[in-house]
C-alpha positions as CSV (number, residue, x, y, z in Angstrom):
1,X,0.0,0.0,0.0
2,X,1.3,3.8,-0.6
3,X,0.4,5.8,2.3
4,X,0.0,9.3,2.2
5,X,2.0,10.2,5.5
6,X,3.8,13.5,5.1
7,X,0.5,15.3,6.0
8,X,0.7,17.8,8.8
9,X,-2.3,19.4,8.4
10,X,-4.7,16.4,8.3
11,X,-5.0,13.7,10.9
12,X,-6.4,10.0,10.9
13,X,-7.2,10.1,14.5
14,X,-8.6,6.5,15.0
15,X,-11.8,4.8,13.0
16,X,-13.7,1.8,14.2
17,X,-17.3,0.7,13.5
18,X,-18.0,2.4,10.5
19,X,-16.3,5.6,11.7
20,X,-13.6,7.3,10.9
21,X,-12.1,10.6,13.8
22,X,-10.1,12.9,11.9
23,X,-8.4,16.5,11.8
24,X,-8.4,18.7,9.2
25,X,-6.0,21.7,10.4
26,X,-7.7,22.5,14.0
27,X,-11.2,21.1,13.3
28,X,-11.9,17.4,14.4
29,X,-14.4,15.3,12.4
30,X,-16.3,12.2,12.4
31,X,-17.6,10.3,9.2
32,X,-18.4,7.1,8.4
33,X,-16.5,5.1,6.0
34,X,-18.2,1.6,5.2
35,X,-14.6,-0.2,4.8
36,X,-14.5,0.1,8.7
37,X,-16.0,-3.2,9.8
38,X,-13.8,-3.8,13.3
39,X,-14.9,-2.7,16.5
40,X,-11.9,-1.7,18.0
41,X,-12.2,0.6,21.7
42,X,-12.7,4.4,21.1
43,X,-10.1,4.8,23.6
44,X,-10.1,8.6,22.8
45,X,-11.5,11.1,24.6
46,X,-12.1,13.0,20.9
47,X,-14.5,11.0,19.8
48,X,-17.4,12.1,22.2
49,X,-16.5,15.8,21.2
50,X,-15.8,15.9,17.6
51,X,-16.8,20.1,15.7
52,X,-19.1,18.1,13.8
53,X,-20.5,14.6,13.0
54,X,-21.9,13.2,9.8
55,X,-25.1,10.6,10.6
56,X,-26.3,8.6,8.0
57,X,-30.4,8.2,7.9
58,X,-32.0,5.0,8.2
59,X,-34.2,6.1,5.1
60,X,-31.3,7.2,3.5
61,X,-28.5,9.6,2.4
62,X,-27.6,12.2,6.0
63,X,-26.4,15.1,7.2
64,X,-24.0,16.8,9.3
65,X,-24.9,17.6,12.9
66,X,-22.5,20.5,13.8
67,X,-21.4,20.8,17.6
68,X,-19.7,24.0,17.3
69,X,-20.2,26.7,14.8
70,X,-17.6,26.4,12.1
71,X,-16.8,28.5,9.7
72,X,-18.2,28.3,5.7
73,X,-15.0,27.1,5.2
74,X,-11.2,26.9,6.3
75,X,-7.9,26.1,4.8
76,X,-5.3,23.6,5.0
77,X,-2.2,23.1,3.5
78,X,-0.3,20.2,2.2
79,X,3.8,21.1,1.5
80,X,3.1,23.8,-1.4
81,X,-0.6,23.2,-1.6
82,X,-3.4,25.0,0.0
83,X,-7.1,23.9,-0.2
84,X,-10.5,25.1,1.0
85,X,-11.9,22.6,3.0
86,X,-15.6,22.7,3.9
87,X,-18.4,20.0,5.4
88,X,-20.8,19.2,2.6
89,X,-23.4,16.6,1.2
90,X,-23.0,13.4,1.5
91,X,-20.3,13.5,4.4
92,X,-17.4,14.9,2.1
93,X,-15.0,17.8,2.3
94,X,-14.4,18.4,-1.1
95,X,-10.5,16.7,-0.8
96,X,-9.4,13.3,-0.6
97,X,-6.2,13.1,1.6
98,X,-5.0,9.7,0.2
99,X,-4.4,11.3,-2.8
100,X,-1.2,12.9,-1.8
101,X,1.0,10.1,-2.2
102,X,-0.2,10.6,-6.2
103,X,0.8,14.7,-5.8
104,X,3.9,13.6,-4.6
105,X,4.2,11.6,-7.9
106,X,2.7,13.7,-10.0
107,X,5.0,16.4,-8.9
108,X,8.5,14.6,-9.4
109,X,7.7,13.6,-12.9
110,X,6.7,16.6,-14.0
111,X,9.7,18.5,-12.3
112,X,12.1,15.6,-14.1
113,X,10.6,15.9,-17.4
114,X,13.4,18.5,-18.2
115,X,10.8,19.9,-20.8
116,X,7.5,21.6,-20.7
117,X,4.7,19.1,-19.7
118,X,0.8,19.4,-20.2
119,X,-1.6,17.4,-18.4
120,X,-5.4,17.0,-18.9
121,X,-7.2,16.2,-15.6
122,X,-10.3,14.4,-16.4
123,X,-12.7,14.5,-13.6
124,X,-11.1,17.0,-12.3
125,X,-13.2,17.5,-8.8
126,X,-11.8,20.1,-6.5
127,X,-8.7,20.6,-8.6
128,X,-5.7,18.8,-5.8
129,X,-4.1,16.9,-8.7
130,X,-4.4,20.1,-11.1
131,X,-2.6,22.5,-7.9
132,X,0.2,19.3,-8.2
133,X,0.7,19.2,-11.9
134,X,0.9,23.5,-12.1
135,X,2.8,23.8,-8.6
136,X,5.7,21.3,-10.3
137,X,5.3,24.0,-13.9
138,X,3.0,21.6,-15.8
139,X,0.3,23.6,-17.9
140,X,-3.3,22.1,-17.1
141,X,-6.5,21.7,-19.1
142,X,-8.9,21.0,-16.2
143,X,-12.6,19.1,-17.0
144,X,-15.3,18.3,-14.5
145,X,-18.9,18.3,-15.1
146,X,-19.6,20.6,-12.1
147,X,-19.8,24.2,-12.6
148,X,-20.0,24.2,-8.6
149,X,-16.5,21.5,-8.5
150,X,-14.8,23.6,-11.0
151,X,-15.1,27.2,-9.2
152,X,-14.0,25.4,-5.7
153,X,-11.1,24.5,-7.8
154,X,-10.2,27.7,-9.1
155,X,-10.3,28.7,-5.8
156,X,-7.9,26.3,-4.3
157,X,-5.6,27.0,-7.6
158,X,-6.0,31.1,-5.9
159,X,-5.6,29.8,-2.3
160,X,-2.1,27.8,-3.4
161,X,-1.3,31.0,-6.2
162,X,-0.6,29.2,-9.2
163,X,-2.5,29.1,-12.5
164,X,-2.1,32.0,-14.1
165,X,-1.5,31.4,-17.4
166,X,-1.3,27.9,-17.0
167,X,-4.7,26.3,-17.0
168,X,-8.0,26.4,-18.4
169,X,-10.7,25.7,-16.0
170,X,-13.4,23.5,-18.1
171,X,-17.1,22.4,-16.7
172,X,-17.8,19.6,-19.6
173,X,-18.5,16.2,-19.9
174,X,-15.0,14.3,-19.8
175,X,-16.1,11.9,-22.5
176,X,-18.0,14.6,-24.8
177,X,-14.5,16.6,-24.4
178,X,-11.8,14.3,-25.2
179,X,-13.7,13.3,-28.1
180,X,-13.9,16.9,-29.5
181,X,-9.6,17.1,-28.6
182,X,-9.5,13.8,-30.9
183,X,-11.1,15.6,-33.4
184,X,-9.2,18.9,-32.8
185,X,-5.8,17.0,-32.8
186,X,-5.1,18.2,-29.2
187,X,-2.3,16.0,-27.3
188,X,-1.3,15.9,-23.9
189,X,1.9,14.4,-22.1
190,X,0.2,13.3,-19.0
191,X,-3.7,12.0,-18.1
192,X,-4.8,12.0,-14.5
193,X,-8.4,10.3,-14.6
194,X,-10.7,9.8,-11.7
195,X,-13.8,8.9,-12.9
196,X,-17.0,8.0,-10.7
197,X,-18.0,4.7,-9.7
198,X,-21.1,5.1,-11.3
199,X,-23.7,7.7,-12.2
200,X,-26.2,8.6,-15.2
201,X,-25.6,10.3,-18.3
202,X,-27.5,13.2,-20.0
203,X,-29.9,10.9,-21.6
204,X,-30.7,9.0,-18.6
205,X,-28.0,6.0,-19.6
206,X,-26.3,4.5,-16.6
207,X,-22.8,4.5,-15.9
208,X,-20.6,1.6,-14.2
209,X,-17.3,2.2,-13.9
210,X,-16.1,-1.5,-13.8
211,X,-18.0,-1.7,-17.7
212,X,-17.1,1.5,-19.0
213,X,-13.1,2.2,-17.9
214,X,-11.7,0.2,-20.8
215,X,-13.8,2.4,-23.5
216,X,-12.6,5.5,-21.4
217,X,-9.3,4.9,-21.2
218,X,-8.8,3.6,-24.4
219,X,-10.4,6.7,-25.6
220,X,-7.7,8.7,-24.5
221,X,-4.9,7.0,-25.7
222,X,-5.2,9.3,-28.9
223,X,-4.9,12.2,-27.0
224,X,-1.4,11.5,-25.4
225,X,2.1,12.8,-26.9
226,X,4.5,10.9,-28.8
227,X,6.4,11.0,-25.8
228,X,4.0,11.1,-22.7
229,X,5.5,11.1,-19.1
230,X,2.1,9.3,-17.5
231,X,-1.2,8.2,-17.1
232,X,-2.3,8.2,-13.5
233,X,-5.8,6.3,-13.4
234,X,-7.6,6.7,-9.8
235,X,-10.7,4.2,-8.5
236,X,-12.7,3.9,-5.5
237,X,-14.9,1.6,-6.9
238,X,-14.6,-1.6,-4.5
239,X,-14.7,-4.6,-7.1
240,X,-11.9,-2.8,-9.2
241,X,-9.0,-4.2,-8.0
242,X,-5.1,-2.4,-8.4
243,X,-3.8,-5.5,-10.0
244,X,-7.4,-5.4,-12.8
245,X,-6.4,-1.8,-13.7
246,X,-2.3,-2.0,-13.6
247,X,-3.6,-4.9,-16.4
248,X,-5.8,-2.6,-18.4
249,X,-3.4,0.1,-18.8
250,X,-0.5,-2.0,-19.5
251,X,-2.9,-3.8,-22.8
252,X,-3.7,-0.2,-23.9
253,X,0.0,1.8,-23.4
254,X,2.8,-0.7,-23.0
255,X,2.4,-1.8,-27.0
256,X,3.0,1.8,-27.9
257,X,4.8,3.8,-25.4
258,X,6.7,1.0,-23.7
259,X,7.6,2.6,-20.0
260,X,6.4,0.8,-16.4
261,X,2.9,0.4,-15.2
262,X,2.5,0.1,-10.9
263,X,-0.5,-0.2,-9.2
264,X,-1.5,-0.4,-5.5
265,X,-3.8,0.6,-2.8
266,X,-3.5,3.8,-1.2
267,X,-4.1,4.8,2.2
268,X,-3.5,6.8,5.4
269,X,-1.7,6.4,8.5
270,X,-4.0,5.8,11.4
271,X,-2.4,7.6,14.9
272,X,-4.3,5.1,17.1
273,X,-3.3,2.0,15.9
274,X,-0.2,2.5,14.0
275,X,-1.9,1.0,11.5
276,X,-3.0,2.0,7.5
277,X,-6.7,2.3,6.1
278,X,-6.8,1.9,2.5
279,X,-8.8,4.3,0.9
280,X,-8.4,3.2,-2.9
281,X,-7.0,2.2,-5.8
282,X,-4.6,4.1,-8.2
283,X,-2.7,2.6,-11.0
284,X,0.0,4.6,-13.1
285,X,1.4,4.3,-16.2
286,X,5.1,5.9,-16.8
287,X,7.8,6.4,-19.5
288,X,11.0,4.5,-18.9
289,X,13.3,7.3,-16.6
């Protein structure tokens, strides 16, 4: 597993039974996380007076039930990155900590390269791999769906002071996109992909990530340089394994750009126990160094 655990801002306090107690800068946080099945002690005094609590609802979905007042949002920082962090639907903050282990990456082969690098970051979210890519001097085309996702990116992108110049800030539909940049002749010498584990289309047609990721990767294959750097393909879906997609994009690169493919869980340090909670999956693709 590659654990994100150079964070200094962000805490995984403890989790047990479906919970997890965490930190983000000076405000503590419980939420639940269905991959917690043990029922370890909550030795910790914390977790009978957390800022807020997320509380599912037996008739579905939840909501947060705040203990303190906190503020619309607040920021934390990770090394050269900044984010706005804030409680919102469906228990999230709008940033996914594990993911820093792929910022890291994302970060040293970039800054490497010894040439300019472009990246397209499909589902793009709150923008953290996008802050990576343009922190380390990569120019970014940035696509998510949400108009709402894409300004709280911008805004991190503000908060961290990069992107001026260096990215364009896209709400589109991934697929509808890359298509157009296959038709445009548009390349790219990196991907980062993070695409849901499932969700409708415009028409109404559902989307399963385990049926559709070899049609979306192979999709943007075109898109990629000569001489790409990377392909970084993130999944929480739970029946997609690291070892399935490693496979996938080693069948769809390897035969034309040679290079490495790695894949593994990715997790976070837990204080408690000592221990690591994987969080997800990421496989990466990467030229030969």
């Amino acid at each position: 597993m590659r654990v994100a655990d150079k964070w200094i801002d962000y805490e995984l306090i403890d989790c047990s039974e479906g919970e997890r107690l965490e930190r983000w800068g000076e405000v503590v946080l419980v939420r639940p996380d269905p991959q917690v099945i043990w029922k370890t002690e909550k030795e910790n005094p914390i977790w009978k007076s957390p800022h807020a609590q997320y509380r599912r609802s037996n008739t579905g979905g939840g909501k947060w039930h705040n203990f303190i007042s906190l503020p619309g949002y607040w920021k934390i920082s990770y090394g050269e990155l900044t984010f706005n962090i804030k409680t919102m639907g469906f228990k999230h903050t709008g940033l996914f900590p594990e993911q820093a282990s792929n910022w890291d990456m994302t970060m040293e082969l970039i800054r490497s390269a010894g040439r300019p690098v472009s990246v397209l970051n499909l589902f793009g979210y709150t923008g953290a791999a996008t802050l990576a890519a343009l922190k380390a001097g990569a120019s970014v085309v940035h696509v998510d769906a949400s108009k709402g996702m894409v300004q709280w990116a911008k805004e991190n992108a503000a908060s961290s002071g990069v992107g001026d110049g260096q990215v364009r800030w896209l709400v589109d539909d991934c697929v509808k996109f890359v298509q157009r940049e296959i038709r445009r002749g548009n390349h790219y010498d990196g991907i980062i992909m993070d695409p849901p584990s499932y969700g409708r289309g415009p028409g109404g047609e559902v989307w399963k990530l385990e049926e559709q990721l070899f049609g979306l990767v192979e999709m943007c294959v075109p898109v990629l340089t000569e001489n790409p750097l990377f392909f970084i393909l993130n999944s929480y879906t739970t029946g997609l394994s690291p070892s399935v997609m490693a496979y996938l994009l080693g069948v769809l690169l390897k035969p034309r750009f040679g290079g490495v493919v790695s894949a593994d869980e990715i997790g976070l340090p837990v204080t408690a126990t000592g221990l690591a909670l994987p969080c997800g999956s990421t496989a990466i693709w990467a030229a030969e160094p």
